[in-house]
C-alpha positions as CSV (number, residue, x, y, z in Angstrom):
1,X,10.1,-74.7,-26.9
2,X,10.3,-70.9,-26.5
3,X,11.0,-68.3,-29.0
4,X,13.9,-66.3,-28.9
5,X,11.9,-63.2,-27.4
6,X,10.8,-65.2,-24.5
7,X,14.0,-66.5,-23.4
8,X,15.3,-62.7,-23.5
9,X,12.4,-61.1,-22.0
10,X,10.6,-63.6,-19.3
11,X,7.0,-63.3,-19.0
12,X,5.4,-61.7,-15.7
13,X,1.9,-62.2,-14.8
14,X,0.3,-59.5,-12.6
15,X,-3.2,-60.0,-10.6
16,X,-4.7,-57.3,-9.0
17,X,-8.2,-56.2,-8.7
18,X,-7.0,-52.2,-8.3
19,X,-6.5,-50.5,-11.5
20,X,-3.8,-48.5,-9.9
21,X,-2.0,-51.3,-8.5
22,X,-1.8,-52.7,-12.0
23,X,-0.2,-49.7,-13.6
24,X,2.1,-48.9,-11.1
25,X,3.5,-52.9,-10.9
26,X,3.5,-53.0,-14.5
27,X,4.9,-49.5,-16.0
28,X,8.0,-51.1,-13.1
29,X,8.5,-54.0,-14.5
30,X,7.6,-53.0,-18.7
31,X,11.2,-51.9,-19.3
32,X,12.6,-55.5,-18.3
33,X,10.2,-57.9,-18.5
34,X,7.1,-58.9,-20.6
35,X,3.7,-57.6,-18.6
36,X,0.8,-59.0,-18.4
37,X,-2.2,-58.3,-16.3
38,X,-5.1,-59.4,-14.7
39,X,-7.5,-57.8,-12.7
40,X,-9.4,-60.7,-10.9
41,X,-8.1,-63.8,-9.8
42,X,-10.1,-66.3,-12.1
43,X,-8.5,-64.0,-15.5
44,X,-5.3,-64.7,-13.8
45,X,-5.9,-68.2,-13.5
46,X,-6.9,-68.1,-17.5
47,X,-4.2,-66.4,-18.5
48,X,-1.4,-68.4,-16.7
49,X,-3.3,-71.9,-17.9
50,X,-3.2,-70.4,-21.6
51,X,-1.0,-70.4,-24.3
52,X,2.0,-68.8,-23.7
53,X,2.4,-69.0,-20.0
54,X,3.9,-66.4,-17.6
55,X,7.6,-67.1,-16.1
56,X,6.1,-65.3,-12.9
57,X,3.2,-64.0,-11.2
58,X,2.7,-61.6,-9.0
59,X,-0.7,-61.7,-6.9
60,X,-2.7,-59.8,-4.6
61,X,-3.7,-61.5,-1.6
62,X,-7.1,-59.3,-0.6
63,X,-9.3,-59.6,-4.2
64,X,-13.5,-59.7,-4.0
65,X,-14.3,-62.8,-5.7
66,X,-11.4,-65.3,-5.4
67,X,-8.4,-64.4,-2.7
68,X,-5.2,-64.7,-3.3
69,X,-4.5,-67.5,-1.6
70,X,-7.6,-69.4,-3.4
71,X,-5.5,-68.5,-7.1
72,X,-2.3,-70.0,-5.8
73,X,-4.1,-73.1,-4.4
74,X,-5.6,-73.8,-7.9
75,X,-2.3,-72.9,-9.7
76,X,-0.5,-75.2,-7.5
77,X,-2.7,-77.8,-8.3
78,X,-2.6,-77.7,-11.6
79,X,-0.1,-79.7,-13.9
80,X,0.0,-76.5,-16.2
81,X,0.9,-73.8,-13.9
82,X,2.1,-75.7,-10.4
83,X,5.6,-75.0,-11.5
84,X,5.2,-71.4,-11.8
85,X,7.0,-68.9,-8.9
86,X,3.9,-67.1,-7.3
87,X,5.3,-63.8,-5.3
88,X,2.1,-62.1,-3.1
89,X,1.8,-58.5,-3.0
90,X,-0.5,-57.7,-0.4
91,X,-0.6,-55.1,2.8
92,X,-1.5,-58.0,5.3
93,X,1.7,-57.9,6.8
94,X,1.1,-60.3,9.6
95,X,3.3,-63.2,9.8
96,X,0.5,-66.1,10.2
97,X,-0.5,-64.4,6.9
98,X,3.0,-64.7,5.2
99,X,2.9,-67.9,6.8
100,X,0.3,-69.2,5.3
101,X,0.8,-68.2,1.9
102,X,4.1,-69.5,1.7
103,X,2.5,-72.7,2.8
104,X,0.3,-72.4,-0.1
105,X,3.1,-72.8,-2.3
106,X,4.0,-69.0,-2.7
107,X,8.0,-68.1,-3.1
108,X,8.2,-64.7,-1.5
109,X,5.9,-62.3,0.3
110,X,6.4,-58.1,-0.8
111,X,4.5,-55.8,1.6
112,X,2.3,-53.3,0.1
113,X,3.3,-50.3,-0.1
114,X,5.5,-51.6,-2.7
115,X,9.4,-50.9,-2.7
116,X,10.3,-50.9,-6.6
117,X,14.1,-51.9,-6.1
118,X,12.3,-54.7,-3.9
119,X,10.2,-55.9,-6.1
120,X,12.5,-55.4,-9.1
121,X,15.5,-57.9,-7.0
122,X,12.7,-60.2,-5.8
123,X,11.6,-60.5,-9.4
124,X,15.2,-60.9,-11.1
125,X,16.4,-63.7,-8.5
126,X,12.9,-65.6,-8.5
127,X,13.2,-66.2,-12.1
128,X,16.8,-67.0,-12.6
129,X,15.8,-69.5,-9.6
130,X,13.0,-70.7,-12.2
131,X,15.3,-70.7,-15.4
132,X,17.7,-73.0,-13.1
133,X,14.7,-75.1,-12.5
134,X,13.7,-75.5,-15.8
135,X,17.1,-76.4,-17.4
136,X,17.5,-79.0,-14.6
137,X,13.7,-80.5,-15.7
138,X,14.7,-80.4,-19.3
139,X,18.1,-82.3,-18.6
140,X,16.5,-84.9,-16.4
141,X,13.6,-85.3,-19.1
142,X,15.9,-85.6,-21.9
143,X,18.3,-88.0,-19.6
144,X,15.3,-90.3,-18.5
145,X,14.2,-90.5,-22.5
146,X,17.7,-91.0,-23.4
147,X,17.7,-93.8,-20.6
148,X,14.4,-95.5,-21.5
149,X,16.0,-95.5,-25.7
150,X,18.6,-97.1,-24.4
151,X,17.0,-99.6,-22.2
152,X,14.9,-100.4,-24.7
153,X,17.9,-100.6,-27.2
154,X,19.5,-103.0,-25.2
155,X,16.9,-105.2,-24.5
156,X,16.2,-105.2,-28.3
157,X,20.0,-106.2,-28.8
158,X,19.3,-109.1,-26.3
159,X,16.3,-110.4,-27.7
160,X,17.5,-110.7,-31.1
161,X,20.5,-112.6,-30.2
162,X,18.7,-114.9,-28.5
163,X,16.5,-115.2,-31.7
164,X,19.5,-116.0,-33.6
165,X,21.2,-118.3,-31.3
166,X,18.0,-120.1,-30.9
167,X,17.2,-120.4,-34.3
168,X,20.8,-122.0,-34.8
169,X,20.0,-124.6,-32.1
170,X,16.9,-125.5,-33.7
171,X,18.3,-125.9,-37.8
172,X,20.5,-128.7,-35.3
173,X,17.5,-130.5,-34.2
174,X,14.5,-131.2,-36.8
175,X,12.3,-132.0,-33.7
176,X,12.6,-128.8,-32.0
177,X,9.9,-127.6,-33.8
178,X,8.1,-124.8,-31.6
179,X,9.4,-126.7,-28.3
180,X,11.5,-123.4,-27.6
181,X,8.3,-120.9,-28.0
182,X,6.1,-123.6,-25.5
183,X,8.7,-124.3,-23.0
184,X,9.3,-120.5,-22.9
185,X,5.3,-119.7,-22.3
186,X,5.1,-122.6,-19.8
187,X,8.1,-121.0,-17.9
188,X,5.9,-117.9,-17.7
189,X,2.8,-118.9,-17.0
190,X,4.0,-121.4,-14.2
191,X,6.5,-119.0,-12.8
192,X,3.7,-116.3,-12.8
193,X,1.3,-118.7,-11.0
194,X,3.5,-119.2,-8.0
195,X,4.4,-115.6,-7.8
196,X,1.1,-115.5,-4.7
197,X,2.0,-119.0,-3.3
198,X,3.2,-118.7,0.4
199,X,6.6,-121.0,-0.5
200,X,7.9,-118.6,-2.7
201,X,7.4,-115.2,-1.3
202,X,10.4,-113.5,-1.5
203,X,12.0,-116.1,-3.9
204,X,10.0,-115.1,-6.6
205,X,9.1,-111.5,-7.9
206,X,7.5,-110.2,-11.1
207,X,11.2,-109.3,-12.4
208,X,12.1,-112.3,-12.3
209,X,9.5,-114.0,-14.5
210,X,10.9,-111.6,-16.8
211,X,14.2,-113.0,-16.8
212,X,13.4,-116.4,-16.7
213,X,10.8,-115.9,-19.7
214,X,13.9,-113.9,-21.6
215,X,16.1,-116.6,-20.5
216,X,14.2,-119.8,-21.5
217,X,14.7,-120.3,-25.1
218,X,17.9,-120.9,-24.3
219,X,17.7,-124.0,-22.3
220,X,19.0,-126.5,-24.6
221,X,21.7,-124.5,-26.5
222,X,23.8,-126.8,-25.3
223,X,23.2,-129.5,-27.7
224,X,25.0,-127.4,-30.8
225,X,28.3,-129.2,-29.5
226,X,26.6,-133.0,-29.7
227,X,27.7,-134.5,-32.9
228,X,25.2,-134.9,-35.4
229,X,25.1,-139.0,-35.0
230,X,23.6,-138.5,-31.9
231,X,21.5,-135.2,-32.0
232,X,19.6,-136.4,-35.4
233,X,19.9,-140.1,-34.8
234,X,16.4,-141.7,-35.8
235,X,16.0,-143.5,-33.1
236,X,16.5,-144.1,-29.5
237,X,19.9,-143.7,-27.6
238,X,22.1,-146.4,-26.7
239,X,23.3,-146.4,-23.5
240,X,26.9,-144.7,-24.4
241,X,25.1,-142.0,-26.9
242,X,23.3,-141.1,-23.9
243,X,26.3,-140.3,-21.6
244,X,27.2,-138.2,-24.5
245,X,23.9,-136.1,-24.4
246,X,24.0,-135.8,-21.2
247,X,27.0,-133.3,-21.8
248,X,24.9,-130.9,-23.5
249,X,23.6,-128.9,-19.9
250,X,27.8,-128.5,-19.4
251,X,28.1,-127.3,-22.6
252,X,25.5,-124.6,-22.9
253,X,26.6,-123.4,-19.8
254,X,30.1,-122.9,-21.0
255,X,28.7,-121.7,-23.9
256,X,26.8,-118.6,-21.5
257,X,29.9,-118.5,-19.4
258,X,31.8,-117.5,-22.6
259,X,29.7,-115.1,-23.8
260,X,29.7,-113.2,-20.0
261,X,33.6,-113.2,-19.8
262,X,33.7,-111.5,-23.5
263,X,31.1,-109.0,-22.3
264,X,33.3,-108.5,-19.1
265,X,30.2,-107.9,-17.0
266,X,27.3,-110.5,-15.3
267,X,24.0,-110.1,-16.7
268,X,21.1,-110.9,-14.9
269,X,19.1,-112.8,-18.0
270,X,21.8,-114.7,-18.5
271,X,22.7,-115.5,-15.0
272,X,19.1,-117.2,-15.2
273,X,19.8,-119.0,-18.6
274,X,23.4,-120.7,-17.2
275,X,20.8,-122.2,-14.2
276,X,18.3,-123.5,-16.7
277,X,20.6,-124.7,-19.1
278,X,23.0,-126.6,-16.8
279,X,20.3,-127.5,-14.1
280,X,16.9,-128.7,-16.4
281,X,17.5,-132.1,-16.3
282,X,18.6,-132.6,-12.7
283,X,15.6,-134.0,-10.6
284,X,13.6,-133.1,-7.1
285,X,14.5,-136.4,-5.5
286,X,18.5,-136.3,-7.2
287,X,18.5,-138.8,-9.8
288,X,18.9,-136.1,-12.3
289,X,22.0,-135.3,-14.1
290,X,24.7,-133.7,-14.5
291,X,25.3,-133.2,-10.9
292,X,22.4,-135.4,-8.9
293,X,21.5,-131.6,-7.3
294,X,17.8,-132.8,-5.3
295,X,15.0,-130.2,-3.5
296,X,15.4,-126.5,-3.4
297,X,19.5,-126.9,-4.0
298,X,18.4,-127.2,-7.6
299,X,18.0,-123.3,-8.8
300,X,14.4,-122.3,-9.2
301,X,14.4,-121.5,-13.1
302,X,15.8,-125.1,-13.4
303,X,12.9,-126.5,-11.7
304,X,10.5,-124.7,-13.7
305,X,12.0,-125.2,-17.0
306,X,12.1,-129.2,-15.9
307,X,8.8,-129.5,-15.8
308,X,8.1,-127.5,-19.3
309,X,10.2,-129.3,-20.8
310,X,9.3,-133.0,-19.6
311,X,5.6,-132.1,-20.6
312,X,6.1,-130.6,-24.0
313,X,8.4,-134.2,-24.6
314,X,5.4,-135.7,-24.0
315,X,3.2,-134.0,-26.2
316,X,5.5,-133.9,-28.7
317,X,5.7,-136.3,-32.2
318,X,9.0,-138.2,-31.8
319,X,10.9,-140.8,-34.3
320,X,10.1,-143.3,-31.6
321,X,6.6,-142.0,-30.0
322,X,3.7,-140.8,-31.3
323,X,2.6,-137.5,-29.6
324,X,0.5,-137.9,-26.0
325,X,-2.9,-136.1,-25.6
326,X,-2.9,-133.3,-22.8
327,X,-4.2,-135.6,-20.0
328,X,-2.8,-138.1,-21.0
329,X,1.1,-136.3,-20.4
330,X,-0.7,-134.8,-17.2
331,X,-1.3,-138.5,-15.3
332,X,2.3,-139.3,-16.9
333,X,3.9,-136.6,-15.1
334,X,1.8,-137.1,-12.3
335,X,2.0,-141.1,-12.1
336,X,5.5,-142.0,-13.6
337,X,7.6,-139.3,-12.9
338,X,7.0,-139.1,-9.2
339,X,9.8,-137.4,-7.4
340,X,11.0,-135.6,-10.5
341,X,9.6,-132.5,-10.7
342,X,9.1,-129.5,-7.1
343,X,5.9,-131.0,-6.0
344,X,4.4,-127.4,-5.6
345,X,5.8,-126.1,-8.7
346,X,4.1,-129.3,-10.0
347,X,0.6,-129.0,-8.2
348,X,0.7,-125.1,-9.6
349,X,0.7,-126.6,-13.5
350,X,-2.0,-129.0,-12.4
351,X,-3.5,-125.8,-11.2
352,X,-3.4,-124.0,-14.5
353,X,-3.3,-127.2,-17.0
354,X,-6.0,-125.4,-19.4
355,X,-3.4,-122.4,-19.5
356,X,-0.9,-124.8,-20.3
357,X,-2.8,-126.1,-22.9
358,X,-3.8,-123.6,-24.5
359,X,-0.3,-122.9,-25.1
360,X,0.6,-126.2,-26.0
361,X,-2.2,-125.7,-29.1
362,X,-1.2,-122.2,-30.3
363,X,2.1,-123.5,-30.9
364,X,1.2,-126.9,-31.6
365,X,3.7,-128.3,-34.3
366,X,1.9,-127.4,-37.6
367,X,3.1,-126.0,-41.2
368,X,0.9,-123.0,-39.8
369,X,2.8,-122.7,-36.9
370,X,1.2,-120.8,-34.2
371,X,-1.9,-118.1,-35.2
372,X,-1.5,-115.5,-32.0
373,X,0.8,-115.0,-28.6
374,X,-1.5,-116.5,-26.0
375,X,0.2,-114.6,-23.5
């Protein structure tokens, strides 16, 4: 930030290899402005890259060594001094020249022999011009900071309730275990691995494996509202405890519904989590539930999350089955369940079964519980 002195007295830089030239330009501007000089155009550049750097510069165009136009190349193409107004001073008067320099990246073009109430209104109005600038770059700095905080704020807020409302689903269930970190990892690594596949170009994008990744935990929310009888029977379902289960995609999509309509806004994430709640256990060829949806009329997240969950079921310890080995839920999915599961969504976790895996044994059901994020 500047001191007080500099934002009274702005800083003028100016380059000239003529002695003369330097005294006269700077004994006009002393009584207004800071001055400070240069006498070849490589000082210049050192001086305006340096600590301290001028508001202003004014630069000779015809210099032995390095031209004018050579210093306000390099300045311009510097990060450090590209935003700094350069005015030339120079007796080539011809308009390709002015042209050109003003190309360059120059402001304004004074003819030599100097006028000083010229140079003196040229000066004044270029840097209020730049003060303007610079108050606008500051606000749209501090703006897009104060943006990002707040993104990131939000998406903080959104994270943690899912944590919480997660974690309340799963002191419901003593099987859930780590289902809800798996599925969630499976959702991304599957949904990532169709992102190139010609089927889902411009169905699929990078944004939304976000969503569905954010939205995934929440798949089976829905079953807070089965009654405990059912939820933590020890045992298979009867036929009527079933029907009641089956009510728990309804649910946590009622459950997402309320939550929007208190927010008084739609929300991307959970847009995506009302799909995969409600939709996970309807089926490719429509003998899924709750509303027999079949083929691409079941939403894409759903699809996904079907298969997830389906496979981490079958690798999964349950009162009435013992936990299948990775292959042996791969040629389950693959043999029994045919017509299930999107068969490309299904041959892309064929595709990337040791990624799945991997998955499935970092957060493998343990008192350790998993060791790292393998994604």
């Amino acid at each position: 930030m500047r001191s007080n002195e500099r934002l009274i007295r702005p800083t003028v830089l100016v380059v000239d290899d003529t002695p003369d030239n330097l005294v006269l330009i700077s004994g006009l501007l002393k009584p207004y402005y800071r001055v400070k000089v240069a006498g070849s155009g490589p000082h210049g550049l050192r001086i305006a890259a340096g600590d301290g750097p001028p508001d202003l510069i004014l630069l000779d165009v015809m210099m032995p060594e390095m031209d004018g136009y050579e210093v306000c190349r390099l300045l311009k193409a510097d990060v450090r001094t590209a935003q700094i107004p350069v005015i030339f001073l120079t007796a080539k008067t011809e308009q390709e020249a002015e042209r050109y320099g003003l190309e360059l990246g120059a402001v304004d073009y004074i003819a030599k022999p100097v006028s000083p109430p010229i140079v003196l209104a040229r000066v004044k109005n270029h840097l209020a011009l730049k003060a303007a600038a610079d108050f606008l770059r500051d606000q749209n700095a501090f703006l897009e900071t104060e943006i990002r905080r707040r993104i990131a704020e939000v998406l903080a807020i959104q994270d943690a309730t899912i944590h919480v409302v997660t974690a309340l689903a799963e002191t419901r269930d003593p099987e859930t275990g780590n289902h809800i970190r798996r599925t969630q990892f499976y959702v991304k690594a599957l949904a990532e691995a169709l992102l190139g596949h010609p089927r889902f170009v411009g169905r699929l994008s990078e944004a939304d494996v976000a969503i569905f990744c954010k939205s995934a935990p929440l798949h089976d929310i829905g079953k807070v509202g089965i009654p405990d009888r059912i939820l933590l029977k020890g045992g298979r379902l009867t036929a009527d405890e079933f029907e009641i289960m089956k009510n728990h995609p309804a649910l946590g999509r009622e459950a997402i519904e309320r939550a929007e309509r208190q927010l008084g806004m739609r929300v991307g994430f959970l847009d995506a989590a009302k799909q995969i709640a409600y939709g996970h256990h309807e089926k490719w060829d429509g003998s899924g539930y709750p509303n027999g949806l079949s083929g691409d009329a079941i939403p894409i997240p759903a699809r996904l999350m079907a298969i997830a969950d389906v496979y981490d079921a079958l690798i999964s310890r349950r009162v009435y089955k013992p936990p299948m080995p990775h292959e042996s839920a791969l040629a389950t999915m693959r043999d029994c369940h045919v017509g299930h599961f999107d068969p490309d969504m299904l041959a892309e976790f064929f595709r990337i079964e040791a990624q799945i895996r991997e998955i499935a044994e970092c957060y493998a059901d343990t008192d350790r519980g998993p060791a790292t994020n393998p994604l």
